[in-house]
N, C-alpha and C positions, 0 to 999 in steps of 0.2 A: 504494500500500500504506500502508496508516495503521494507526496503535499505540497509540491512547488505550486503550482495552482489553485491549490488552497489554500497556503499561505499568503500568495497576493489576495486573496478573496478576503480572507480576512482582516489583513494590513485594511485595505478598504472599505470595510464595514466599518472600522472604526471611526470611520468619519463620520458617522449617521450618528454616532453617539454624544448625547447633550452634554460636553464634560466642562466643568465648570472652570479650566485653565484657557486663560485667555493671553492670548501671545500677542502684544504692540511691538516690540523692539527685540534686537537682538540680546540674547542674555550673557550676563559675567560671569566670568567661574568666580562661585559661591567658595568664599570662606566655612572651615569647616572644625568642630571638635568632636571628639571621642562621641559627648550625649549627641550632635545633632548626625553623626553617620551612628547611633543607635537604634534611634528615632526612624533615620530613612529606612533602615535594613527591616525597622519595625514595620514601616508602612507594606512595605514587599512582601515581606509576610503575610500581612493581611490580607492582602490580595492574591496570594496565592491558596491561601486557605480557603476565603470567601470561594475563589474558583472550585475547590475541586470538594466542597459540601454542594452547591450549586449541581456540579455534575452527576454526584453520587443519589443526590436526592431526584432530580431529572429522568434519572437511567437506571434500570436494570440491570440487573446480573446477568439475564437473559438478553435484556438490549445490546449489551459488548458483546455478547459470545457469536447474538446473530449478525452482530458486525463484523467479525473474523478475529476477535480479541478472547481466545480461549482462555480456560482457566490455568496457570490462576491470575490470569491479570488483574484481575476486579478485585482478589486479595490485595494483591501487589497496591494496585492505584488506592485500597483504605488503607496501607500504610503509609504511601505516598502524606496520605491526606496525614495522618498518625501524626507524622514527621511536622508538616506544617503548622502545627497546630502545638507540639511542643516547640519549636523553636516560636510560634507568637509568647508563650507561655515564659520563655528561657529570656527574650528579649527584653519584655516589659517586666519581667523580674529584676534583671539588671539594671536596667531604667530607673526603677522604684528605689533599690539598696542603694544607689548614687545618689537618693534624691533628687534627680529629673522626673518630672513630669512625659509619663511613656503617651504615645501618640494613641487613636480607636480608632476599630476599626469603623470603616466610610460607606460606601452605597456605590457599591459597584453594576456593570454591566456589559456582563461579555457577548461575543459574536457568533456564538457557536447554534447551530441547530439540528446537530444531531452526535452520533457515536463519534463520527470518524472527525468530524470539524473539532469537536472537543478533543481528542488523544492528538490532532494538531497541535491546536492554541495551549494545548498543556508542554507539548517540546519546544515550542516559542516563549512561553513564559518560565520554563524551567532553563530552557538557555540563556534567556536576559537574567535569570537568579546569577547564574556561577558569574555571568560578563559583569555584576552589579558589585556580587563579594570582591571579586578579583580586583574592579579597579578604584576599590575602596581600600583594601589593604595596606596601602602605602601611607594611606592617611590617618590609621590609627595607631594613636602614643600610647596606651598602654597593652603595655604586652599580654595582658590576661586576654582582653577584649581581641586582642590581633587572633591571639589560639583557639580561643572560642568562633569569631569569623571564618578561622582555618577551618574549624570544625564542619560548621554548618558546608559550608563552601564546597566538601568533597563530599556532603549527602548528596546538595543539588546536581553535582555533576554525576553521580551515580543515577539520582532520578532522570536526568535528561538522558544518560546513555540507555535506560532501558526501555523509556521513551523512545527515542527515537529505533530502535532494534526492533521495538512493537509495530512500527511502522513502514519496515524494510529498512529504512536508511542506516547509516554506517553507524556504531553506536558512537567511536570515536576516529573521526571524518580529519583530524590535523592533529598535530604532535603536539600544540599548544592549544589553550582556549584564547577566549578573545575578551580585554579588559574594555569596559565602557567607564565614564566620567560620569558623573552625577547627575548635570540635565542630561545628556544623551538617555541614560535608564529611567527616568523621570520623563522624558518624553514620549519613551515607551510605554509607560505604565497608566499613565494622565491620561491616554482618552479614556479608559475604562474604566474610570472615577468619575460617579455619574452624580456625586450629593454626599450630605455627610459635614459633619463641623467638626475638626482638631482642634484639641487646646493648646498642639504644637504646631508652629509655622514655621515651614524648614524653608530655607533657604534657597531652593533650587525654581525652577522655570521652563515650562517645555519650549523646546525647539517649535517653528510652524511643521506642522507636518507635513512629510513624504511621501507621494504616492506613486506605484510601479503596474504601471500601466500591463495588466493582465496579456498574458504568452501561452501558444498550444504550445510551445516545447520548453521540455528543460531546461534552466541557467546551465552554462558550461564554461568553464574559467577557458580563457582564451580562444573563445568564439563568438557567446552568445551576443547582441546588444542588449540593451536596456533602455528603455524608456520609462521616461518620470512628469506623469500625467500635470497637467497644468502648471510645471513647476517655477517656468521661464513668468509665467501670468501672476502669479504669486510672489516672486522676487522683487518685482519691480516696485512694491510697496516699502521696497529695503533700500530702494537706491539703485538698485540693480539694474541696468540698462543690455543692450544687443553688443555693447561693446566689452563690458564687464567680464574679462575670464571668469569661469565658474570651472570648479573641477567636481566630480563625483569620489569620493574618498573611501575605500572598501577598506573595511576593518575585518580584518580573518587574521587568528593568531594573535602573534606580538607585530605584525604588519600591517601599515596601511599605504590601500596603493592606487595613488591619483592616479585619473583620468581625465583629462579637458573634455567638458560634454561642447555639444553642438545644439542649436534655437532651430525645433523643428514643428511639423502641422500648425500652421498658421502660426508662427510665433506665442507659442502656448507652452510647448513642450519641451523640457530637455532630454537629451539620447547622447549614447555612448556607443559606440558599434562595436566594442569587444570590454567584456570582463576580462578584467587585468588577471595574468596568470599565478598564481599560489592563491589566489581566493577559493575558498574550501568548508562546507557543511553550513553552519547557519550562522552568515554573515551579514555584517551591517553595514548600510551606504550610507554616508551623508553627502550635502551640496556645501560648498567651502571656498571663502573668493582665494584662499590659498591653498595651493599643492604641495609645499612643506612644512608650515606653520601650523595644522589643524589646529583651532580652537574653539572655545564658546564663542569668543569673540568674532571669530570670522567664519562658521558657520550660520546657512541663512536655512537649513529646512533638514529633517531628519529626526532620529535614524530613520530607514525601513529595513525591511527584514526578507532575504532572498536565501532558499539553498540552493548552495552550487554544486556543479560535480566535477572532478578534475577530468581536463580533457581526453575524450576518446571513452568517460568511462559513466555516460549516461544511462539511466537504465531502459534494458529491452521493453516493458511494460507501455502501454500506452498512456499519456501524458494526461494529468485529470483536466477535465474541462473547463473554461473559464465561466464563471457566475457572474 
């Protein structure tokens, strides 16, 4: 069962959703302490739990198994849930003992509307987990807090690898995972925060979102294009004109690897005519007026979320359809 196609389908649902992060400007990279990347790891949490009570309550035992998700998956996915649900509990404990004020959970709303869309958006959201701990780790000074992140950090990446193996794909697709920055994973996570009041206000700011303009085939590192639906029509609120180099910047691994896009269908759209080569498993694009500097600062739209396949090694299966 493979999900390039449904992962665009669902990147793009999220647009439909009323999420109450409103993007005017470009954002800063947000200063950071120990309690406020507690807080954020908290909020991911919660949304990961929220997700997979939502699924389980949804769906049968019977509904996975006649989706081709035998047994014992539906054990596996309630310990998955198990797992989520101590580490909110681990979190906000921590939280408390420091005398921070721990973040609640919100009022979430996901995109899924059946088995297979769901065991999707569960290896896109268990990916952006490890990509979230990962490129947080540098920024936490106490070392208890660093090993405890270590901890959780190699659950998630077991739940994504069995994930994604449930679904044919590679369970581990590159020899590194891939770090994201705090709005980048907050970008990701924001449209699907649909309501909800914190007593904490984190620091962070979605990116404008990126959308990937749905493909009957494969992403292929060193083939495929891409295109990124309205994205040139959307820029130009930033300043961004026809002259403006933009690059598309693929984060796979510890690499990220510009690509100068081109203004295409009506001046609407920007496209890339080859994914850069070592992009690999579930990688994230941003749009960026620099090709060596990536930053908050000079990022105008992102992430989105594409699986690639290394060249030559697409699969035989036919390509799921576009919605």
């Amino acid at each position: 069962m493979r999900f390039s196609s449904t992962l665009v389908a669902l990147s793009a649902a999220t647009l439909s959703i009323a999420s109450p992060i409103k993007v005017e400007k470009r954002v800063a990279t947000p200063k950071v302490n120990d309690g406020i990347i507690l807080n954020y790891a908290l909020t991911l949490e919660y949304l990961e739990r929220a997700f997979y009570r939502g699924g389980l309550a949804n769906f049968t035992h019977e509904d996975f198994v006649n989706a081709g998700f035998e047994d014992p998956f539906y054990a596996n996915l309630e310990e998955i849930y198990f797992d989520e649900q101590t580490h909110v509990s681990f979190l906000s404990g921590a939280l408390k003992a420091a005398n921070i004020t721990p973040t609640v959970e919100l009022q979430y709303k996901f995109p899924y509307t059946d088995v297979a869309s769901f065991i999707t958006l569960s290896s896109v959201l268990e990916g952006v987990g490890v990509s979230a701990y990962l490129g947080a780790a540098a920024s936490i000074m106490n070392k208890d807090y660093l090993t405890a992140a270590g901890s959780i950090l190699t659950v998630e990446a077991r739940h994504t690898s069995y994930i994604r193996a449930s679904l044919g794909e590679s369970p581990f697709p590159a020899p590194f995972d891939t770090p994201l920055d705090f709005n980048q994973v907050y970008s990701s996570a924001a449209p699907f925060i649909v309501g909800g009041t914190s007593p904490v206000t984190l620091p962070f700011m979605a990116f404008p979102t990126l959308t990937l303009q749905c493909t009957q085939y494969y992403y292929e590192a060193g083939r495929s294009s891409v295109t990124f639906s309205g994205a040139f029509a959307a820029a130009k609120k930033f300043g961004v004109t026809a002259d403006t180099p933009i690059y598309a910047v693929f984060y796979s691994g510890l690499m990220k690897l510009p690509v100068q896009v081109r203004i295409t269908a009506g001046n609407k759209d920007y496209k890339i005519d080859t994914i850069p080569a070592g992009a690999v498993g579930q990688v994230y694009v941003v749009l960026s007026k620099s090709a060596t500097k990536v930053s908050d600062e000079n990022i105008i739209a992102g992430p989105a979320i594409l699986e690639v396949y290394p060249k030559g090694k697409t699969p035989s299966t036919p390509h799921p359809k576009c919605h």
